[in-house]
Every structure is written in C-alpha cells, then in structure tokens.
C-alpha positions as CSV (number, residue, x, y, z in Angstrom):
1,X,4.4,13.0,6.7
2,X,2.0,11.0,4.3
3,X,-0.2,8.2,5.3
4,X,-0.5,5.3,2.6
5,X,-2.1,2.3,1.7
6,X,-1.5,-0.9,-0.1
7,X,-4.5,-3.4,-0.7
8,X,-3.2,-6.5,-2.4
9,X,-5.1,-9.8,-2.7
10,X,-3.1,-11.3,0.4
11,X,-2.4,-8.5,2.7
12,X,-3.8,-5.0,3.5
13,X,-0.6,-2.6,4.4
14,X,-0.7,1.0,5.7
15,X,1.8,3.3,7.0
16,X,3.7,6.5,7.4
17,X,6.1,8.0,5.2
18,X,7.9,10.8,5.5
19,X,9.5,13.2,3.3
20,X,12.3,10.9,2.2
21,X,10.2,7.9,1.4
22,X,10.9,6.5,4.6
23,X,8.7,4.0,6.2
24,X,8.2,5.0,10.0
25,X,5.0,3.3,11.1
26,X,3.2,0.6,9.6
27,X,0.1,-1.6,10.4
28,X,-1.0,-4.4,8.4
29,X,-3.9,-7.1,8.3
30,X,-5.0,-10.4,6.0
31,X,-7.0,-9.2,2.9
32,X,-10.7,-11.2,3.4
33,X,-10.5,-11.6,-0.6
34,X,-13.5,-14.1,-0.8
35,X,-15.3,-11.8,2.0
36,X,-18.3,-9.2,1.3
37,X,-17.5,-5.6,0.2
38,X,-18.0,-4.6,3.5
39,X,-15.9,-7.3,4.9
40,X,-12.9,-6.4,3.1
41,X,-13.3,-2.4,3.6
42,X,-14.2,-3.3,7.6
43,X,-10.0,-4.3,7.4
44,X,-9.2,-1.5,5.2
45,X,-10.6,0.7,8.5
46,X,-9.4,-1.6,10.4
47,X,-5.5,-0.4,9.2
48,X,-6.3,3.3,8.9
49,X,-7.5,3.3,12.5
50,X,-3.8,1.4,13.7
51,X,-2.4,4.1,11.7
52,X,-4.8,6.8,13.6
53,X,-3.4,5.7,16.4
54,X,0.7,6.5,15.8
55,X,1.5,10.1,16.9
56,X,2.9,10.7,13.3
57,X,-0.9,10.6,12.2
58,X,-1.7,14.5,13.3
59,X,0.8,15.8,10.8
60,X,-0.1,13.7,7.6
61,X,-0.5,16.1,4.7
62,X,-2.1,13.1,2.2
63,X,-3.0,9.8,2.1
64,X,-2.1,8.0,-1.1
65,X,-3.9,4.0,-1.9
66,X,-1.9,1.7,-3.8
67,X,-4.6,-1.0,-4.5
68,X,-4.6,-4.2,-6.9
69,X,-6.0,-3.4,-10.6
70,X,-7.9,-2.7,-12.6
71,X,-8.8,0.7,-10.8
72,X,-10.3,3.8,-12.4
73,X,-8.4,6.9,-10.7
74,X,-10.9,9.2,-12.4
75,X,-13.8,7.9,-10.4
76,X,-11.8,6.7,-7.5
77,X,-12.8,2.9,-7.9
78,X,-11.4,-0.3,-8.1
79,X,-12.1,-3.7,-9.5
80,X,-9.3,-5.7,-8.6
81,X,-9.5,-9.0,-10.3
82,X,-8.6,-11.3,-6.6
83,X,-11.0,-9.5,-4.8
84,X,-14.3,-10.6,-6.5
85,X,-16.3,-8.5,-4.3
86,X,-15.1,-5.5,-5.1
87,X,-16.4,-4.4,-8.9
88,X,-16.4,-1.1,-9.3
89,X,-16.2,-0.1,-5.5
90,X,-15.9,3.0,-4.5
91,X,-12.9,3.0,-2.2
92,X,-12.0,6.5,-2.5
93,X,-14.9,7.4,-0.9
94,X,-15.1,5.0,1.5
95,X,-11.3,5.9,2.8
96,X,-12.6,9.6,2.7
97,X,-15.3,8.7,5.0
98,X,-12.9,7.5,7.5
99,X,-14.0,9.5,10.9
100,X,-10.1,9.8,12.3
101,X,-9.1,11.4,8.5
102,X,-8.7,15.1,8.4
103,X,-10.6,17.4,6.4
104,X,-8.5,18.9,3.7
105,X,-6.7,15.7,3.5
106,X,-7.8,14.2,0.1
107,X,-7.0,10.3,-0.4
108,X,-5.4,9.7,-3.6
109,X,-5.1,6.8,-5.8
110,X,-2.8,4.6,-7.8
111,X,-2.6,1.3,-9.0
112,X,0.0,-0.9,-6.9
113,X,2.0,-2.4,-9.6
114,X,2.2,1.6,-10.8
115,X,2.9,2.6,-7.4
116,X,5.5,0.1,-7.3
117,X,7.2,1.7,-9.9
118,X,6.9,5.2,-8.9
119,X,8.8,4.5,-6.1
120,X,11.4,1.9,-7.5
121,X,12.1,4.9,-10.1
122,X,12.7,7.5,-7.4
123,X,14.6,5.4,-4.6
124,X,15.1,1.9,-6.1
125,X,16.4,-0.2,-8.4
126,X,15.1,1.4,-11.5
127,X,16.7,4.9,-10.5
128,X,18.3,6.5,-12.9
129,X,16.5,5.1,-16.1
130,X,14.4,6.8,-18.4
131,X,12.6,3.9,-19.8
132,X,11.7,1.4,-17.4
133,X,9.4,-1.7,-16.5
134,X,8.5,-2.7,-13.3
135,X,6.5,-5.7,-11.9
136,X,4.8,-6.9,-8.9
137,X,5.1,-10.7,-8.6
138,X,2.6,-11.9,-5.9
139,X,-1.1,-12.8,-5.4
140,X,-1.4,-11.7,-9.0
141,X,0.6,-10.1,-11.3
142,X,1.1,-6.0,-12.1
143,X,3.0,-3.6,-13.9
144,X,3.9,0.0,-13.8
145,X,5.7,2.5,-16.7
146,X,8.7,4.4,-16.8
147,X,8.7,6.0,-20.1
148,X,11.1,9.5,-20.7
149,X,11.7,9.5,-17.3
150,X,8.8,10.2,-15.9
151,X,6.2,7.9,-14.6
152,X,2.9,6.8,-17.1
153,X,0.2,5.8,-15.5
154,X,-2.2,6.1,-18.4
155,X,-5.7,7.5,-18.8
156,X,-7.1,5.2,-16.1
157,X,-4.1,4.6,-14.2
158,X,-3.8,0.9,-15.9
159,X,-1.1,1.5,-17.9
160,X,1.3,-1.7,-18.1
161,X,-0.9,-3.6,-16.8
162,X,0.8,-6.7,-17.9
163,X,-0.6,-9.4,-15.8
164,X,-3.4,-10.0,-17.6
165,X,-0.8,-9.7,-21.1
166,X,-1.6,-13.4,-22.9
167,X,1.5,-15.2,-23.5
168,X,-0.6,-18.7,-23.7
169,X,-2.9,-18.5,-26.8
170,X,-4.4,-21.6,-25.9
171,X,-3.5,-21.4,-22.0
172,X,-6.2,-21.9,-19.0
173,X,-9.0,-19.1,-19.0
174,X,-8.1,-16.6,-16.2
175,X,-10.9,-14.6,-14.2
176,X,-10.2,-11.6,-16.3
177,X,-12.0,-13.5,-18.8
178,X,-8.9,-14.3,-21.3
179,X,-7.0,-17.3,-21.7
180,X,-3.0,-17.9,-20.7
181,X,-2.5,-14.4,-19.0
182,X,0.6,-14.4,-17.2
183,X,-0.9,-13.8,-14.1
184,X,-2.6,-17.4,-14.3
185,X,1.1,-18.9,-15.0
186,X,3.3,-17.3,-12.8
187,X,1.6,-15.4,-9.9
188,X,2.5,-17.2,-6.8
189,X,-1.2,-19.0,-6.8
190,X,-0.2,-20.3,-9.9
191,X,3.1,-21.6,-8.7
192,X,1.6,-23.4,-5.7
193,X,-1.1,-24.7,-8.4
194,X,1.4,-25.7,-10.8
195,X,3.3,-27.7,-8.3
196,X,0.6,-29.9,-7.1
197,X,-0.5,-30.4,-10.4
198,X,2.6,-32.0,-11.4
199,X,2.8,-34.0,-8.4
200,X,4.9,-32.1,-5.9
201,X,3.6,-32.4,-2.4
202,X,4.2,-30.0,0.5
203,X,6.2,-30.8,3.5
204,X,3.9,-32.8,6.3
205,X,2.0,-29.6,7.8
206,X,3.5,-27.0,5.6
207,X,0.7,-24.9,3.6
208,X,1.0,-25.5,-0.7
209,X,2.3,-21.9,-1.2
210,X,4.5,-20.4,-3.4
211,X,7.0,-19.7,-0.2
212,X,6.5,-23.6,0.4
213,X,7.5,-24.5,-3.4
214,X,10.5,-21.9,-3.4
215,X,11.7,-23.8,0.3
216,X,11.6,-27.7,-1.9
217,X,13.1,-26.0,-4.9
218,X,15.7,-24.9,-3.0
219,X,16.4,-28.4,-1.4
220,X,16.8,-29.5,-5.4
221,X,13.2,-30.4,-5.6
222,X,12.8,-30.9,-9.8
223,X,9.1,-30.6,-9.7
224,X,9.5,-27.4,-7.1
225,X,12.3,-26.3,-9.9
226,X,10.2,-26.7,-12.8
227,X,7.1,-24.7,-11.1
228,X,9.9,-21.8,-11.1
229,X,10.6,-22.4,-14.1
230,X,7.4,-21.9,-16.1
231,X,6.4,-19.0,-13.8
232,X,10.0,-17.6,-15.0
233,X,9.0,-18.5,-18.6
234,X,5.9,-17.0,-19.1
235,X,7.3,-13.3,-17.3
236,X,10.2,-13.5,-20.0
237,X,7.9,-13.5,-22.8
238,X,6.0,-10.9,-21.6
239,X,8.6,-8.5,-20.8
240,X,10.3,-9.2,-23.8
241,X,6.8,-8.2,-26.0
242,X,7.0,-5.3,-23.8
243,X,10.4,-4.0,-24.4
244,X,9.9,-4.8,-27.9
245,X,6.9,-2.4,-28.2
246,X,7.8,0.4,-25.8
247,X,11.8,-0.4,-25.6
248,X,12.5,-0.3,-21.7
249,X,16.3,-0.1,-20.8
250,X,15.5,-2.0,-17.7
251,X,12.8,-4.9,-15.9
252,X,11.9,-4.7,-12.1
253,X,10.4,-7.3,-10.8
254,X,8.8,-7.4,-7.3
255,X,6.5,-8.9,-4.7
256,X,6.7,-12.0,-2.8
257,X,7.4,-14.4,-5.5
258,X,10.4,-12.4,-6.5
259,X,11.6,-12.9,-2.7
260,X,12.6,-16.5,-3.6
261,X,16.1,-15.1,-5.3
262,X,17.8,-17.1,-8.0
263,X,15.3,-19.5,-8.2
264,X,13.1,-17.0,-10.1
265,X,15.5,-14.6,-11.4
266,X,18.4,-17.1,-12.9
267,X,15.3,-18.9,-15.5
268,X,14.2,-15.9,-16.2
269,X,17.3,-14.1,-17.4
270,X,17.4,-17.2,-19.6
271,X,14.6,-17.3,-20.8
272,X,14.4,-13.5,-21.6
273,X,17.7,-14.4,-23.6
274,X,15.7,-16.8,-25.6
275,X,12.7,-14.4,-26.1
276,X,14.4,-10.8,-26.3
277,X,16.1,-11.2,-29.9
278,X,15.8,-8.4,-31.7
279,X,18.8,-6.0,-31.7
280,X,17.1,-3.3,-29.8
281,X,16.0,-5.6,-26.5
282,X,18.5,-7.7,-26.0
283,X,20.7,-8.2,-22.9
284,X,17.6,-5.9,-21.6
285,X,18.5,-6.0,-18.0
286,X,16.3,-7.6,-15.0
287,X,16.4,-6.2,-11.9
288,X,15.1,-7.3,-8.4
289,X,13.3,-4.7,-6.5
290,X,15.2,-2.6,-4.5
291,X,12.2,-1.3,-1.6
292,X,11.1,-5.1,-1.4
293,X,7.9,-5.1,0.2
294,X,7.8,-1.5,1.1
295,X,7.7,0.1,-2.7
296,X,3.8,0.2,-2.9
297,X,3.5,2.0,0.3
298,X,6.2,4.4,-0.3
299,X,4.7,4.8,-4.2
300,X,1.0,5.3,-2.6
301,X,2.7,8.1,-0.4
302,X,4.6,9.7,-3.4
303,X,1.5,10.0,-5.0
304,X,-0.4,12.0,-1.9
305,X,3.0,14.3,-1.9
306,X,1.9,15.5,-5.6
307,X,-1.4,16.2,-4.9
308,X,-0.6,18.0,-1.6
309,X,1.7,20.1,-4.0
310,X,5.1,19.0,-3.3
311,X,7.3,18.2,-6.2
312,X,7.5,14.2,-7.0
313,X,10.9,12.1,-6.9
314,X,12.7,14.2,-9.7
315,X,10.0,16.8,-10.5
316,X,8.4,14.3,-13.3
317,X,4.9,12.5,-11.9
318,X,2.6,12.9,-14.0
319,X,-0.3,14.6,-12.9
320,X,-3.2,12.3,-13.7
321,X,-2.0,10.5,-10.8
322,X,-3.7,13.0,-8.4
323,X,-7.1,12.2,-10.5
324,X,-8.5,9.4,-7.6
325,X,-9.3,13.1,-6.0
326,X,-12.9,13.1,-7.7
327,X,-16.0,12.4,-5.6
C-alpha cells in the first residue's frame, strides 16, 4: 500500500493505493491558494491526518506528492505558479515532518502533470505508446513525457511543462512572467474569464466557472461555445509544436476542463488538424484521460513504489523521479 498526494491550485487530494494502482481511500480538502504558507500546508496536514486515520495507513511502504509546478525534485520544493505563497517551499520536508508518518517512509516527489502521465502510461489511455504527451487541463495547465517508453521527467522534474509554452506572442502577460502562455488561454480560469469578457453571463446563482460555461455551452450557448473554442485553439498549437519537436504518437489530456467532453475535445481535434501539418504529426491522435481525476494520485503513488524498490508500471521509471528524497 502507498499513500499519495495531489496538491493542485483548487483542491488538495490524498489517498491509498495499492499495488495495482487502485484507489482505496481517499480524503480531500479546498486548496487556500491566496492563503499564507502555513495556511495552505495546515490543509496539506490536514489530508495526511484523514489518511492517518484509514486502517490501510499502518502498511504504507511510501508516500509519493504530485504537486502543481514548477517543483525542484532535487531539493524537494515547489513553486507552483497558483499558489503565490509557496516560492520555493519546502514541502518535502514539511510532509516528512508529519508526526503520524513512519520513519523509514521517505515522501517522494513529482510534478502533477508528470504524475499524470506516469500513471496514464501504465494503466490509461496512453498505455501502450512509446512516445507520448499528456496534459492536465484545470486550475492551470501541465504536462508530462513519454519518450521511448519510459517516462521523462527531466533534470528538475519539469519536463513538458507546457502550460507556460507561448502560443500568443502578443497575448496577455501571465504570472509566470511571459505573455500568451497557454495556461492563461485555456486553463479553466481562463475559460470562465474569457466568457464574461465576451459578454456571457452565468445562470442567476450559478458561480462563473469553467463547469458553469461548459453547462451554457452545452444548451448551444455561442459565447459559452466560443470560450471552448479558443481554450481548444490555443492547446492545439501547443501540442502540435510539441509533437513537432519531440514527435509524440499520442496527446492526453486531463483535468477538470477536459471533463466537459466534446465540447473541448471535438475544436480541438480540429484545430490540431489545422496546426499539425507536417507529414510526421499529422492525424497525431488526442486522447481523453483514461484515470480521470484519479491519475495524479495513482502517478504520486507509482512514484513512492520506485523509491521503496519495487519495479514501476513496465520496469521503465526513470530514476530521478525518486530525487524529492533529499533533505
């Protein structure tokens, strides 16, 4: 059994997974992403001690964090762009501090979007490819490698980072600090943004969220449609750059925005047409996620299993994975 986290700029999700990649406890709590440091690791404890409390908890052999990017998995810190307070925090540490974790059992680290992928390519829908891209569509915008079959995570464990790819030379300037990243254009934030910017306006006591704009847009909303359709636009031009310079047999793409169906996918495959012309990327297939909201926990845990020693999906993670194990 593996404990595993996955800290996101909406929600903070922990569980247990077993040996299969199974998800058999789970505890989960809003992310305080304007809060202090403290604030926001208070809920990070706050989700380790739910999962303290499940019987499964006194056989963990890891602990694996999936957390939003940019992280360093050579110090164990993250700086993830959504949650401002964290800059360089230490949350390896911190989870190690945890008084209900074991000794012996090291936490390990991993980007989400990364994670995402590492357990997409073992269990989901990018199974079976050697060369594959996979995205998290949701507060922000991540990406995770697939490259000769075996999972690349990079030196720092940012590595496909493609949210913060500019596809918008002259776009809006986006808290990275550069200008038209494709987070700022089709995260769901940017959705919801997008919307009310054209004019679109929420349902009388219905929230301006992406969810929100995906129910109108279903209903044959044009402005809710057209929101959709420039988030769609701006992922197509980045995947295509991407399978143009790594050449991916196959896209991915997860996270809550991607849970609104056809009205994401069906613009982007069309786009992507437009975009993806040269011999060697087109008809590059698009896939929806096949673990849904579960692939960054079950990617967080596949990354304890290799540093506890136990062989990763197919025998091919690649070890810098296990580097968030540095004090």
């Amino acid at each position: 059994m593996y404990a595993a986290l996955d800290i996101g700029g909406t929600k903070i999700a922990g569980a247990l997974v077993d040996e299969e990649g199974c998800v058999v406890g789970r505890v989960q709590r809003p992310t305080p992403a304007q809060g202090a440091a403290g604030v926001l690791m208070g809920a990070v404890n706050e989700v380790l001690d739910g999962l303290a409390r499940d019987p499964g908890w006194g056989v963990i052999r890891g602990l694996g964090i999936a957390s939003a990017g940019p992280v360093d998995t050579a110090s164990g810190a993250v700086s993830p762009v959504n949650i401002p307070a964290w800059r360089g925090f230490p949350l390896v540490a911190e989870v190690r501090a945890h008084p209900m974790l074991f000794s012996g059992v090291e936490p390990v680290l991993i980007g989400d979007a990364v994670a995402m992928a590492a357990a997409e390519h073992w269990l989901g829908a990018a199974r079976g490819f050697d060369h594959a891209l996979c995205m998290v569509v949701s507060t922000g915008v991540g990406g995770g490698l697939v490259l000769n079959g075996r999972l690349h995570p990079g030196p720092s464990g940012n590595a496909g980072h493609i949210g913060h790819m500019s596809v918008d030379l002259d776009g809006a300037a986006c808290p990275c600090g550069a200008r038209g990243c494709v987070e700022g254009l089709a995260s769901g934030t940017a959705i919801a943004r997008q919307a009310l910017a054209s004019g679109w306006v929420p349902p009388a006591g219905e929230p301006a969220t992406a969810a929100t704009v995906a129910q109108d847009a279903r209903r044959g909303d044009v402005l809710a449609l057209a929101a959709f359709g420039r988030a769609a636009k701006a992922l197509a031009a980045a995947i295509a750059a991407t399978a143009s310079l790594i050449e991916v047999d196959v896209a991915v793409i997860g996270g809550g925005v991607a849970q609104a169906g056809d009205l994401l996918f069906t613009p982007l495959r069309r786009h992507l047409d437009a975009y993806a012309t040269l011999d060697f990327v087109r008809g590059l297939e698009v896939r929806p996620a096949a673990l849904a909201q579960d692939a960054g926990l079950v990617g967080a845990a596949a990354a304890a299993r290799l540093f506890a020693g136990v062989p990763g999906p197919r025998g091919r993670f690649d070890p810098a994975l296990a580097r968030g194990r540095s004090a």
